[in-house]
Each structure stands twice: as C-alpha cells, then as structure tokens.
PDB file of the backbone (N, CA, C, O) and the ligand in Angstrom, with CONECT records:
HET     CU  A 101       1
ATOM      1  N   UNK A   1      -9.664  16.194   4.861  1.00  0.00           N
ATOM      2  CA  UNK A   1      -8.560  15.288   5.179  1.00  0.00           C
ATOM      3  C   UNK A   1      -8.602  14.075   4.252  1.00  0.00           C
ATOM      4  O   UNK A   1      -9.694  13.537   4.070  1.00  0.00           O
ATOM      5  N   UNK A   2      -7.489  13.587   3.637  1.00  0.00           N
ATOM      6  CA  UNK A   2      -7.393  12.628   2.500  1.00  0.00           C
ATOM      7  C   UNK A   2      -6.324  11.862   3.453  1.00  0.00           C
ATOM      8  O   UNK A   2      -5.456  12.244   4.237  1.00  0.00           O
ATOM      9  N   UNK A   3      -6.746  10.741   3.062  1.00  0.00           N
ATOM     10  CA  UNK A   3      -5.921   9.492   3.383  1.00  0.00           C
ATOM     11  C   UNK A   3      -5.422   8.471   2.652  1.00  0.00           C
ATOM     12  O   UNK A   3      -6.282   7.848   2.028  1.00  0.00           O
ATOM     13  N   UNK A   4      -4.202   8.065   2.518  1.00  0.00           N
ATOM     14  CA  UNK A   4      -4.079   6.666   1.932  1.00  0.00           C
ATOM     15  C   UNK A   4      -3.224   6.069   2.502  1.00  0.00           C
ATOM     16  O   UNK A   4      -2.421   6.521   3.318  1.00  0.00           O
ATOM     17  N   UNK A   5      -3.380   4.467   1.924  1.00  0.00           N
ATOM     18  CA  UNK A   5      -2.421   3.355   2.429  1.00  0.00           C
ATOM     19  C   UNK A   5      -1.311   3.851   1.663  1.00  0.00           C
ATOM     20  O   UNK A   5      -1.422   4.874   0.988  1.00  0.00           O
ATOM     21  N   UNK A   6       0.149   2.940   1.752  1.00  0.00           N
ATOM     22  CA  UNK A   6       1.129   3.045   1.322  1.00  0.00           C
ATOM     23  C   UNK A   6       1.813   1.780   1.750  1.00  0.00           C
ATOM     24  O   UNK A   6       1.932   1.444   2.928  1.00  0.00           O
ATOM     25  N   UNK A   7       2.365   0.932   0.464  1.00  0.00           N
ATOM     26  CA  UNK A   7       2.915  -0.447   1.042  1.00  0.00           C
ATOM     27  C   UNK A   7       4.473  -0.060   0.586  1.00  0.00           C
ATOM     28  O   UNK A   7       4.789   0.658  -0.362  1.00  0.00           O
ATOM     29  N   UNK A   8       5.442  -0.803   1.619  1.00  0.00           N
ATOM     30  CA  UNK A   8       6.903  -0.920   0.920  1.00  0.00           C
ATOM     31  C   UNK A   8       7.621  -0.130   2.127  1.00  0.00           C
ATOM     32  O   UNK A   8       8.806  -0.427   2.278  1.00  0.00           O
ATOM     33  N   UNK A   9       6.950   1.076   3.237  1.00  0.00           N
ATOM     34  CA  UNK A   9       7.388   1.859   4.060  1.00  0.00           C
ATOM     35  C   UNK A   9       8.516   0.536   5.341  1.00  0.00           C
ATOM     36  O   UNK A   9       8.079  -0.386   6.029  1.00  0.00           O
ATOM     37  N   UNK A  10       9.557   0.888   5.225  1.00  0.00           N
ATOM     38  CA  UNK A  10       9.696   0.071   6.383  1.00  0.00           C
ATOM     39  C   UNK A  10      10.771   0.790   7.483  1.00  0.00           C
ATOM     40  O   UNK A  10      11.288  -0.001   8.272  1.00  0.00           O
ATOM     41  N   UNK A  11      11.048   1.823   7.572  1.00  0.00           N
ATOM     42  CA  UNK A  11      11.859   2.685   8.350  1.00  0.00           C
ATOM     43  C   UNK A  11      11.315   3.940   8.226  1.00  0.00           C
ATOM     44  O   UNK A  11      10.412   4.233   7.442  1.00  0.00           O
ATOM     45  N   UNK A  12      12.046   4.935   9.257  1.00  0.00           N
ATOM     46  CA  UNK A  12      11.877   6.391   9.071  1.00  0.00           C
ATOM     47  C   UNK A  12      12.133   7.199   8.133  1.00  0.00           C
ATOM     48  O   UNK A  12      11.512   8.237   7.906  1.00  0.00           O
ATOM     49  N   UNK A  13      13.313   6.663   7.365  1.00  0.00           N
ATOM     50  CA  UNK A  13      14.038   7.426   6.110  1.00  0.00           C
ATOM     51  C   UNK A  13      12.627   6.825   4.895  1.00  0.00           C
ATOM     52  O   UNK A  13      12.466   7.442   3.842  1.00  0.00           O
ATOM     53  N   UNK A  14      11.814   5.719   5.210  1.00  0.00           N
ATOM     54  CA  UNK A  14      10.611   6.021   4.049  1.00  0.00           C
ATOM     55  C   UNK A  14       9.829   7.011   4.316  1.00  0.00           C
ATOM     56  O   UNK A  14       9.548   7.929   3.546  1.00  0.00           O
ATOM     57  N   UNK A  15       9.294   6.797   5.868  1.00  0.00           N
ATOM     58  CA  UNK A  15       8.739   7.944   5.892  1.00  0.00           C
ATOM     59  C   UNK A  15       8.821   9.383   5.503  1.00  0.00           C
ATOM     60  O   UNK A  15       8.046  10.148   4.929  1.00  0.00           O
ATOM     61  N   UNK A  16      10.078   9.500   6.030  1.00  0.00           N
ATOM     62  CA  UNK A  16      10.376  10.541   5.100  1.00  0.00           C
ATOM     63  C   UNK A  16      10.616  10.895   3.640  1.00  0.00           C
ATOM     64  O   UNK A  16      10.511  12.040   3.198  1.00  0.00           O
ATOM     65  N   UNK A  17      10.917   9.918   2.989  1.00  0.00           N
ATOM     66  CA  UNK A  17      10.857   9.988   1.871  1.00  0.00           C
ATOM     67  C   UNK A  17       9.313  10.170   1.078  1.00  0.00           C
ATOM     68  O   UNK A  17       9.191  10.790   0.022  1.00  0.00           O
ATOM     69  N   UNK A  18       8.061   9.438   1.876  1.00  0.00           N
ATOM     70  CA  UNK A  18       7.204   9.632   1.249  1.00  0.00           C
ATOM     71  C   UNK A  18       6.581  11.258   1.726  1.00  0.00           C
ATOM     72  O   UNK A  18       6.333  12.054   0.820  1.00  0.00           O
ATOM     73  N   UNK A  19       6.361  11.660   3.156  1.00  0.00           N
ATOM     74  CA  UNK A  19       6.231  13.041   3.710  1.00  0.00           C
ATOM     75  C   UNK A  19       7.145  14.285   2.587  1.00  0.00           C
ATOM     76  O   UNK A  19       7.183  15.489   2.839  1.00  0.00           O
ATOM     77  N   UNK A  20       7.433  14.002   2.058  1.00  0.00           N
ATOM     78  CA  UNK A  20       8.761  14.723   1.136  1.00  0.00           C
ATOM     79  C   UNK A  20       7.982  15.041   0.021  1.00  0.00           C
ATOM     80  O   UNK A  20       7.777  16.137  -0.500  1.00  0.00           O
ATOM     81  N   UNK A  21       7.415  13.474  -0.391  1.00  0.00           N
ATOM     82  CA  UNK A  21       7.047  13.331  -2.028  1.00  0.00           C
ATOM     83  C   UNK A  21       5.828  13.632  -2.276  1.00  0.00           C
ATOM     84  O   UNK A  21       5.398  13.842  -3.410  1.00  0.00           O
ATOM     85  N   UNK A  22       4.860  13.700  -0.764  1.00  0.00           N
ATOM     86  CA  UNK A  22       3.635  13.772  -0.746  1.00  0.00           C
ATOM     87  C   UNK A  22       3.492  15.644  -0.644  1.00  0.00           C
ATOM     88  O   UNK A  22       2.657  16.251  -1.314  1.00  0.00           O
ATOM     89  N   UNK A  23       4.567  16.409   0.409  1.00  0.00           N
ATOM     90  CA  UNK A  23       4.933  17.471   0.791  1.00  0.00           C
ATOM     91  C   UNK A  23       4.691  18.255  -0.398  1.00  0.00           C
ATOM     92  O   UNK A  23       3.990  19.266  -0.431  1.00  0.00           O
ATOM     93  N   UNK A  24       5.591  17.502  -1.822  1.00  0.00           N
ATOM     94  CA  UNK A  24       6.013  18.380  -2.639  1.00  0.00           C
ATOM     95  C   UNK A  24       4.603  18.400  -3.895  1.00  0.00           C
ATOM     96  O   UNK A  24       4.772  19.103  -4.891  1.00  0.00           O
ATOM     97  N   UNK A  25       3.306  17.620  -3.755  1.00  0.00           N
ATOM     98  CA  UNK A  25       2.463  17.919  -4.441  1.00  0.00           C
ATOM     99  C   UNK A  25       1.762  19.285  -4.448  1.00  0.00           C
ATOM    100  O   UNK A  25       1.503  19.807  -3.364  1.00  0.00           O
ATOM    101  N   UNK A  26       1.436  19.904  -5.606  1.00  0.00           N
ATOM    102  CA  UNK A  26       0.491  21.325  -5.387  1.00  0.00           C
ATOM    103  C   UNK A  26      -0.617  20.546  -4.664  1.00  0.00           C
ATOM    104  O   UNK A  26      -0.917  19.369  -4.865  1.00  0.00           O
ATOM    105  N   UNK A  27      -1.245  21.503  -3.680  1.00  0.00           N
ATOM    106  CA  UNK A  27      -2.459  21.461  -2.977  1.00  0.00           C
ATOM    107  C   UNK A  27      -2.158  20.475  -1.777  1.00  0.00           C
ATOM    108  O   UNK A  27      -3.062  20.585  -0.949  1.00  0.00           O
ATOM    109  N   UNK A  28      -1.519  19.856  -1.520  1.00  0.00           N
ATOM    110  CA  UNK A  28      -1.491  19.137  -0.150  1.00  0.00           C
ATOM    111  C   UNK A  28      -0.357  20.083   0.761  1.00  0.00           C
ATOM    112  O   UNK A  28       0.643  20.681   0.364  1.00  0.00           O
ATOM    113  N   UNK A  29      -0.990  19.952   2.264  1.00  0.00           N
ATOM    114  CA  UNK A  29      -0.315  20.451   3.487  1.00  0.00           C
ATOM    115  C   UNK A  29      -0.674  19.272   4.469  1.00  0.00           C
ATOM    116  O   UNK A  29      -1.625  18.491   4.476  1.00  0.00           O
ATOM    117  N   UNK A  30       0.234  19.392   5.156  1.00  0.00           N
ATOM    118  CA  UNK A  30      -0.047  19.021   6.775  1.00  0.00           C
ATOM    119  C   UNK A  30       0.199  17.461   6.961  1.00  0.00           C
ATOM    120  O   UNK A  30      -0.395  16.826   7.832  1.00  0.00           O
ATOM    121  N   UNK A  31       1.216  16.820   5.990  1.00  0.00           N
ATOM    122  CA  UNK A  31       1.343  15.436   5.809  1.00  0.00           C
ATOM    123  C   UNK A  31       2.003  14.690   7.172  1.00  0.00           C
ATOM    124  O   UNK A  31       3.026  14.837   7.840  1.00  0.00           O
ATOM    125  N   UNK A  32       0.706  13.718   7.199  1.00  0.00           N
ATOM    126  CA  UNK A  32       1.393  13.154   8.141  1.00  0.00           C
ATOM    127  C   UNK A  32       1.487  10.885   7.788  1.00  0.00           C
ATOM    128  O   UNK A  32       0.681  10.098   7.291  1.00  0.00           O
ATOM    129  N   UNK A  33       2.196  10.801   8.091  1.00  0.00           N
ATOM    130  CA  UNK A  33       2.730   9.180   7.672  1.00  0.00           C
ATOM    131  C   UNK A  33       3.082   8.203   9.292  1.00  0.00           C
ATOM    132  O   UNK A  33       3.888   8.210  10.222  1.00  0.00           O
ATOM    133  N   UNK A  34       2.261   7.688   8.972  1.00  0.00           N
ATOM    134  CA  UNK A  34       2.531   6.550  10.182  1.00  0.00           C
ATOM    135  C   UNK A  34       3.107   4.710   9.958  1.00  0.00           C
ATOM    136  O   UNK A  34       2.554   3.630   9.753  1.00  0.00           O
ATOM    137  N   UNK A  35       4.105   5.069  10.094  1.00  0.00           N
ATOM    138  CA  UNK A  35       4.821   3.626  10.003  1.00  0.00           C
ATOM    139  C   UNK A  35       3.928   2.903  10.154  1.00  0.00           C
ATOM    140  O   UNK A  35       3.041   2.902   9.300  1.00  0.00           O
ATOM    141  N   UNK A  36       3.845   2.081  11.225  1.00  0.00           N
ATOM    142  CA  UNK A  36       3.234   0.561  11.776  1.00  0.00           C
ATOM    143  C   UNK A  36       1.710   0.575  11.029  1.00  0.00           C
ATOM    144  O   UNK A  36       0.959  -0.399  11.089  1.00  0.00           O
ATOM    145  N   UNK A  37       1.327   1.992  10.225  1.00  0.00           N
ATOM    146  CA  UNK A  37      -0.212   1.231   9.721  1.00  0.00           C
ATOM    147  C   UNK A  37      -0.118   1.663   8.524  1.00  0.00           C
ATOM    148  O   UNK A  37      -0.932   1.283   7.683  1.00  0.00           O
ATOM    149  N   UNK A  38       0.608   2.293   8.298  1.00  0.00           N
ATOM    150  CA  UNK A  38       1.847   2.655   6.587  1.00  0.00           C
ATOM    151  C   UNK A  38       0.643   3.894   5.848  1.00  0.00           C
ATOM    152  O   UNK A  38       0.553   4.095   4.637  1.00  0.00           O
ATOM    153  N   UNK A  39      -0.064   4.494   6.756  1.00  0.00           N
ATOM    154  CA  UNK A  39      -1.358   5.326   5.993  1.00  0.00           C
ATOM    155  C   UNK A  39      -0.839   6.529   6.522  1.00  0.00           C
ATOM    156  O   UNK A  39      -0.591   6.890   7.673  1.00  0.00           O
ATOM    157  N   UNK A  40      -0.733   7.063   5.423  1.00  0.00           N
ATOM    158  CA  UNK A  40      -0.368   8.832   5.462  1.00  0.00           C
ATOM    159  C   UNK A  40      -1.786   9.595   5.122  1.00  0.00           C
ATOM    160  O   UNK A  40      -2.569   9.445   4.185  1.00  0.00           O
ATOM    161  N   UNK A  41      -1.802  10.517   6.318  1.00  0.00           N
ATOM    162  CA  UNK A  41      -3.072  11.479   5.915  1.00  0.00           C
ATOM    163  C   UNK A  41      -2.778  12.920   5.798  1.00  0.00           C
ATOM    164  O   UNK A  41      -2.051  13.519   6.590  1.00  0.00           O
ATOM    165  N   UNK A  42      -3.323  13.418   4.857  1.00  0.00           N
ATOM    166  CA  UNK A  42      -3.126  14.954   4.539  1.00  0.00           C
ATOM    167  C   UNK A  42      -3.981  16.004   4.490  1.00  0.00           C
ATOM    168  O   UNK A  42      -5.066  15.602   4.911  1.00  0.00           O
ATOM    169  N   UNK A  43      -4.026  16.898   4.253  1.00  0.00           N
ATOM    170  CA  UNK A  43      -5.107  18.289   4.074  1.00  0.00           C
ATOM    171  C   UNK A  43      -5.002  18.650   2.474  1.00  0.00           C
ATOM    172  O   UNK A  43      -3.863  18.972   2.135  1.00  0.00           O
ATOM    173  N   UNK A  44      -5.858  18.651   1.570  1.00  0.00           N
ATOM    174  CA  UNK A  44      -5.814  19.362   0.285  1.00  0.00           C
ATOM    175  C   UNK A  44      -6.341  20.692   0.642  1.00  0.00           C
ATOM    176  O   UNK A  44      -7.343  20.736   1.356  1.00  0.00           O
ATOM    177  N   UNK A  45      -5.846  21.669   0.273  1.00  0.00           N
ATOM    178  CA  UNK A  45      -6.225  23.232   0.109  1.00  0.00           C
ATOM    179  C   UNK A  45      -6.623  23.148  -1.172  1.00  0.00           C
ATOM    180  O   UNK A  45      -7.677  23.719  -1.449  1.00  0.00           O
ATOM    181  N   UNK A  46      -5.995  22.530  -2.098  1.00  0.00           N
ATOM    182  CA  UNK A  46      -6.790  22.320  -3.802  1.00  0.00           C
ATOM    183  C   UNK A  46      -7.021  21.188  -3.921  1.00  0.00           C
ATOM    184  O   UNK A  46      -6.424  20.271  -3.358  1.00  0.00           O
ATOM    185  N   UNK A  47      -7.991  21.097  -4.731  1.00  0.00           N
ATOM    186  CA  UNK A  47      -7.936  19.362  -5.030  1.00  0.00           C
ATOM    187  C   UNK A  47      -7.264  18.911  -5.727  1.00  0.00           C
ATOM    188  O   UNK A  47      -6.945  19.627  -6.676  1.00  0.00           O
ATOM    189  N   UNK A  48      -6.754  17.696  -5.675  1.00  0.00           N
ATOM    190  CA  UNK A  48      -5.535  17.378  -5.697  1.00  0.00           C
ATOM    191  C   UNK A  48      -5.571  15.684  -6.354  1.00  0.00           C
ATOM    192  O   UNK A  48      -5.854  14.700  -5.669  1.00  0.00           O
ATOM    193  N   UNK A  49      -5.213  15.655  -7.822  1.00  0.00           N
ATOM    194  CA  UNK A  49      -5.360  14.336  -8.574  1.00  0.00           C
ATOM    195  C   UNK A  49      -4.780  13.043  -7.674  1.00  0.00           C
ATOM    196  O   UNK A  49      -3.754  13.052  -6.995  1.00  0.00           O
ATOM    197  N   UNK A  50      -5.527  12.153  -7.819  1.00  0.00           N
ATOM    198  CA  UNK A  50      -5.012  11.098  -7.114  1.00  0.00           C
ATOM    199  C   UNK A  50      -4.302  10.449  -7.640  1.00  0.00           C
ATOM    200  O   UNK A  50      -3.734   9.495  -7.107  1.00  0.00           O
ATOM    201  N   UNK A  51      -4.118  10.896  -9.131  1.00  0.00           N
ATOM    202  CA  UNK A  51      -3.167  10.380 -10.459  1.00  0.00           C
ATOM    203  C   UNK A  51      -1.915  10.798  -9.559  1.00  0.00           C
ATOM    204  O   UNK A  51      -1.297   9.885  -9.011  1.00  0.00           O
ATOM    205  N   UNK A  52      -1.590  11.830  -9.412  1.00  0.00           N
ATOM    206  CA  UNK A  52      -0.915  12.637  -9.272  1.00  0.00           C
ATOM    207  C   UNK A  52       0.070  12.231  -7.682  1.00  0.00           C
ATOM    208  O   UNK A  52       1.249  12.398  -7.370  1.00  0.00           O
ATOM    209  N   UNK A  53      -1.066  11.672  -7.014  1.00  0.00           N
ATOM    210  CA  UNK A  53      -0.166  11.540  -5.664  1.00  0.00           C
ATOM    211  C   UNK A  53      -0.306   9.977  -6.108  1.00  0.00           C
ATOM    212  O   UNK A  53       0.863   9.810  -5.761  1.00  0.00           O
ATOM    213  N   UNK A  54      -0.527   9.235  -6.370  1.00  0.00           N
ATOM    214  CA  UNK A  54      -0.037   8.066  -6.874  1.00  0.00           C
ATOM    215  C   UNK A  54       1.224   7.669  -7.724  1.00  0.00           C
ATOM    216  O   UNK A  54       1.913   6.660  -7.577  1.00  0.00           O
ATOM    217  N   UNK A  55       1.401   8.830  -8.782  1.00  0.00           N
ATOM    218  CA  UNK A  55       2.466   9.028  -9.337  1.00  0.00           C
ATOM    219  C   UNK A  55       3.614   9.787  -8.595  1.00  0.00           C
ATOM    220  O   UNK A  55       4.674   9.583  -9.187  1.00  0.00           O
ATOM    221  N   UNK A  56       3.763  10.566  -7.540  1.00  0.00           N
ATOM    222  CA  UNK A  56       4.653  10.657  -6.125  1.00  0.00           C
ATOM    223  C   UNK A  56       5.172   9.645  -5.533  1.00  0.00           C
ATOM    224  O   UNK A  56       6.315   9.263  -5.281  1.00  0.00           O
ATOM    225  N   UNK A  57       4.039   9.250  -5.340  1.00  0.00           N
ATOM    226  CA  UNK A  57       4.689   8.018  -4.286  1.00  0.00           C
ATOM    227  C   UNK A  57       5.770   6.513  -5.049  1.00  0.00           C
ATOM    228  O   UNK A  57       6.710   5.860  -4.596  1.00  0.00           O
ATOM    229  N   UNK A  58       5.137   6.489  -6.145  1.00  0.00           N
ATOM    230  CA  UNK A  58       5.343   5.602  -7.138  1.00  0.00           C
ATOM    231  C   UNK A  58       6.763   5.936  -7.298  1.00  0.00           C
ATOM    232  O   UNK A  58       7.612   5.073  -7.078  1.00  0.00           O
ATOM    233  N   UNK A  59       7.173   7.446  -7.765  1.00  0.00           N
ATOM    234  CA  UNK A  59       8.255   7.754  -7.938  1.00  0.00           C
ATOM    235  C   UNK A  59       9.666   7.953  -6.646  1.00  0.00           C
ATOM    236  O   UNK A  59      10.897   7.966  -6.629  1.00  0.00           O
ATOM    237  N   UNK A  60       8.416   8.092  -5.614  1.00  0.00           N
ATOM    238  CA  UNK A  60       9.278   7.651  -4.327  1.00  0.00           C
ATOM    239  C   UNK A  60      10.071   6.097  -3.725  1.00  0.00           C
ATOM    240  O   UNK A  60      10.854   5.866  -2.803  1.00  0.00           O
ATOM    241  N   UNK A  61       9.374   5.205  -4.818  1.00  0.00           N
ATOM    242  CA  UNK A  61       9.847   4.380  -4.476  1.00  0.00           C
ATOM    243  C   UNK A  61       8.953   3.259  -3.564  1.00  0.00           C
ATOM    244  O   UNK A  61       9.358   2.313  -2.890  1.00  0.00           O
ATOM    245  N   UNK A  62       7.714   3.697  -3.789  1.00  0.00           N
ATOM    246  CA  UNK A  62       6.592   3.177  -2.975  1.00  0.00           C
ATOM    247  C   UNK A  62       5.529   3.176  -3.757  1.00  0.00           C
ATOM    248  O   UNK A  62       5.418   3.922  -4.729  1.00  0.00           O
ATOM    249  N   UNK A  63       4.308   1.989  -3.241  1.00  0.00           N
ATOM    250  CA  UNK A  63       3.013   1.431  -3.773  1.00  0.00           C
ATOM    251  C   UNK A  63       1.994   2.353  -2.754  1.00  0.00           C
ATOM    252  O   UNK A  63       2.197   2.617  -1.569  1.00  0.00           O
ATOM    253  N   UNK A  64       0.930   2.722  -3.533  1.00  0.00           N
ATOM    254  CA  UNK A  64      -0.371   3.059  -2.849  1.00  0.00           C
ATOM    255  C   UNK A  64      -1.167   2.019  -3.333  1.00  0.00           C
ATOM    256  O   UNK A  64      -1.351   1.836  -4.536  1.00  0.00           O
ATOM    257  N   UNK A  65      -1.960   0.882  -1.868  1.00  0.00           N
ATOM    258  CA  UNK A  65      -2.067  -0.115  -1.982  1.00  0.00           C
ATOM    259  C   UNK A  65      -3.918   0.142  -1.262  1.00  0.00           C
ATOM    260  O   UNK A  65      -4.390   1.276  -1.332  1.00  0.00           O
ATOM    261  N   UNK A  66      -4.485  -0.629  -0.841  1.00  0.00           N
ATOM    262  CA  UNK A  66      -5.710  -0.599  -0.694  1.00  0.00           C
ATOM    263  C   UNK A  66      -6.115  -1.306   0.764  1.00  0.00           C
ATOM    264  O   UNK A  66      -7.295  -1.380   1.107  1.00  0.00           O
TER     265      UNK A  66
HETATM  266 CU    CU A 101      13.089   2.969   5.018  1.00  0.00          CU2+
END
C-alpha cells in the first residue's frame, strides 16, 4: 500500500479527478482519495515511479506535497 499527500483537492470533482489520474498509472489499483486529509492511498501490483505519479497528479492539476 503506497500513500501520498496531495495539496490543491478541494471538492469531489478533485477527487475525482485525481482517482482518475492516479487510476490511469501502469501498476496502481485500488485508489482511494480522501478529501478532509487530501492523502490518497493505493495498491502497486508493479512498481510504480514516483516520477511518474507525481507527474499525474501534476498534470491533474494538483501538488504532491509532504
Ligand atoms: Cu474540486
């Protein structure tokens, strides 16, 4: 199980937007995103660059923050 923060989320339509962007990486399943603590956690079946889901989210329109 992989986790990260995510700053900028402030409605459901982010959420979804990031569940979408995170959805559509090779090797991640099972995304889940929680508003009020803005940390989405997932399952890698492959491992899975953090370049890579940083550059998702980034392109979603959102910060992975610390
Ligand atoms: Cu929103």
């Amino acid at each position: 199980m992989a986790s990260i923060k995510i700053k900028g989320m402030s409605c459901e339509h982010c959420v979804m937007a990031v569940t979408k962007a995170l959805g559509a990486l090779d090797g991640v399943k099972d995304v889940k995103v929680d508003l009020k603590t803005g940390i989405a956690t997932y399952e890698e079946v492959n491992t899975v660059d953090p370049k890579k889901v940083d550059a998702a989210i980034t392109k979603a329109g959102f910060k992975v923050g610390k």
